[in-house]
N, C-alpha and C positions, 0 to 999 in steps of 0.2 A: 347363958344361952347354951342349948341343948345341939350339939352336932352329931353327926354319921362322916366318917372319913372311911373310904376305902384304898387302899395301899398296892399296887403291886411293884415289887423290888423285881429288878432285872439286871445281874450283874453280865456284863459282856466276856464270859471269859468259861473256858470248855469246864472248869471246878465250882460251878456255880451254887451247890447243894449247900457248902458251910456256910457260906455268905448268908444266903436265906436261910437259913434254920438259926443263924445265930442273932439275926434281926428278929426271928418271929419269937425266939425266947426271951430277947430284950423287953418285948412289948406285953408278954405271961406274965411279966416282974411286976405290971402297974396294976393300979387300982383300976383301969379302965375295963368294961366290957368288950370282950376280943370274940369275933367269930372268924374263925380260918375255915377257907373254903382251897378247893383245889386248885384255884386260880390267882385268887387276893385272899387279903385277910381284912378284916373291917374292925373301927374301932368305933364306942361310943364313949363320949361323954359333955363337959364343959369344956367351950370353946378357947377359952384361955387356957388352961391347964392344959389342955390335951395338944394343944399347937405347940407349948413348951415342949411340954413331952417329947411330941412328936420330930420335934426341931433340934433336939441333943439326940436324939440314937439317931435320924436319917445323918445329922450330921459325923457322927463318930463312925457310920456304916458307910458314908463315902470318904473319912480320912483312910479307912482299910481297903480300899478298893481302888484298882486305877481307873476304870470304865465299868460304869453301872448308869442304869435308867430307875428313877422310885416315876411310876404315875398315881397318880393323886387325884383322888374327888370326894369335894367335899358337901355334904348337905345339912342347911341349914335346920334342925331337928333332928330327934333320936327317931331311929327309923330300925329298932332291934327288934322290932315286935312285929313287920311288918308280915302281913299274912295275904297271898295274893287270893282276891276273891271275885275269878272267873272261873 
């Protein structure tokens, strides 16, 4: 099964830049479709795999960190193609 997860990392702390840039080159490593936008970064693919994934770097990005927020949304299909038509 085909998902879309969108990510934004929000480390509570004034050096916030490595934090994020070192999460979003974590997630460059994988075989996943990555779109980084200025806001989040989005990821596609299979639901199992990708929740693995996703569930060892959020986890190794909050043992590095004292206070950080990841928000999370997840939808059920690949929505990397979407094109808005209005």
């Amino acid at each position: 099964m085909d998902i879309s997860v969108e990510l934004t990392l929000t480390p509570l702390k004034d050096d916030y830049e490595p934090i994020i840039k070192d999460f979003i080159k974590s997630l460059r490593k994988s075989e996943f479709k990555i779109i980084e936008t200025p806001l989040s970064t989005q990821v596609y693919g299979d639901f199992k795999e990708l929740m693995s994934f996703l569930n060892d770097n959020i986890y190794n990005t909050f043992l590095n960190s004292e206070s950080i927020i990841m928000n999370i949304k997840i939808v059920k299909s690949d929505r990397s193609n979407y094109v808005p038509n209005f």
